[in-house]
N, C-alpha and C positions, 0 to 999 in steps of 0.2 A: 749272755747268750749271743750265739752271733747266726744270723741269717744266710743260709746257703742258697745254692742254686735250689730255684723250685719252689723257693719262701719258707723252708723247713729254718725250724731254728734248731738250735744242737745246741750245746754248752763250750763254751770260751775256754775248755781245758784244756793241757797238752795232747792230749791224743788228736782233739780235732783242728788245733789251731795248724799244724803243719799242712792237714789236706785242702786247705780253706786258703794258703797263700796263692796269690795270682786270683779269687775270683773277685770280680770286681764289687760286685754286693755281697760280700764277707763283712758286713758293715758289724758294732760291735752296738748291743743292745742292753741295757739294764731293764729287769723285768722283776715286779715286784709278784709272787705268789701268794693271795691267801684263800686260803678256807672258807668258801660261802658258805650261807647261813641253808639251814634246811628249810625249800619254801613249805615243804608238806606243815613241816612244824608251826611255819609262820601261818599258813590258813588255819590251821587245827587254834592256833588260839584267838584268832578274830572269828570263829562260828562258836567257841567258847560265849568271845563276846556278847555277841548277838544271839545265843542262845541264854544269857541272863538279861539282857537286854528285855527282849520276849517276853520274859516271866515278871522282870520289875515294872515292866508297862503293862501288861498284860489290864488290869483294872485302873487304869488311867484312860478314861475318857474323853477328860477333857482335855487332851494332849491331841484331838484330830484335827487341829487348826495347825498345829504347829508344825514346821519342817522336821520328819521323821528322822533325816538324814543326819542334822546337824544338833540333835537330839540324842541318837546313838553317840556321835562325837562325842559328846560331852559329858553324857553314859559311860563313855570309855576311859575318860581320862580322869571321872571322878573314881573309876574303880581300881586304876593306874597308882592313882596318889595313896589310896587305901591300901592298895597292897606294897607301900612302901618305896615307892619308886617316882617318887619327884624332885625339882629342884626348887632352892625356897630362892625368893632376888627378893628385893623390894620396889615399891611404884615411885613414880615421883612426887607421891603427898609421902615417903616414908614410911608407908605400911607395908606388911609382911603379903606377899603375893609367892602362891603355891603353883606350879608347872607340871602336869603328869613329866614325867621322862619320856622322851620320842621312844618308841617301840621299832622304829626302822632300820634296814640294813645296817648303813651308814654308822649307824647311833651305837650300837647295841652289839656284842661279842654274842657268838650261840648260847654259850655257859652262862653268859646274865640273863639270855633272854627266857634261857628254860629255867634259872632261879626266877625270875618276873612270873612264868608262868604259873610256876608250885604258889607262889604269892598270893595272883588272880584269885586263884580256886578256894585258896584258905580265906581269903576278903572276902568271897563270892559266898562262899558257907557261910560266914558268919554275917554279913551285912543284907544278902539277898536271899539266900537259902535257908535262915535261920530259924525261920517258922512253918517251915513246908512239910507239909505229913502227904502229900500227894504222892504215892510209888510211883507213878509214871515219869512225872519229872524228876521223882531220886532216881532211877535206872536211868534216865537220860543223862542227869549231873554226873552220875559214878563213870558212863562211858566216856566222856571229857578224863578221867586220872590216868 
């Protein structure tokens, strides 16, 4: 790409590279394009989250001492690994140590994130949802597919 007058940028091909001689910030730019991720999609599966979250605490009591915040975290990444999405390393005593996979931009292609997501829901059915006769919260689960 290259930078015209006015800060436009145009493409480095021959049609524009002739009109672009003589300016002096004609400078030549490498510019990498990709495809963000959809944020809609990204919120829609963290209120996924925190709506099983909600339902697996919901009768935990004695959880009102504990930081709620870093509770969900861990809610989150134990439902991560369930739905098949971690990385295994090991500690330095040699034992096997499990990682959710980062669910962030950076980490994650759209196509993996919305396979992680169909994951979620199939973990979330059978680990959280598996004994629920409540239709209130089955209409609400089904509005998450």
């Amino acid at each position: 790409m290259i930078k015209n007058a006015g800060g436009v940028f145009v493409p480095a091909d021959e049609i524009y590279l002739p009109e672009l001689t003589g300016f002096k910030n004609g400078e030549l730019y490498n510019i990498e394009i990709k495809k963000t991720r959809n944020p809609a999609f990204h919120r829609k599966v963290f209120a996924f989250f925190k709506f099983c979250f909600d339902h697996w605490a919901a009768d935990k009591t004695e959880w009102q001492y504990f930081d709620e915040r870093k509770q969900f975290d861990t809610f989150r990444k134990h439902l991560t690994v369930l739905a098949g999405f971690y990385e295994t390393t090991y500690n330095i005593k040699g034992e096997v140590r499990i990682e959710a996979q980062s669910l962030s931009y950076g980490n994650m292609e759209q196509d993996e994130f919305e396979k992680c997501y169909s994951a979620l829901i199939n973990a979330a059915l059978k680990e959280i949802f598996g004994n629920t006769t409540d239709e209130n919260v089955i209409n609400q689960l089904y509005a998450f597919f």
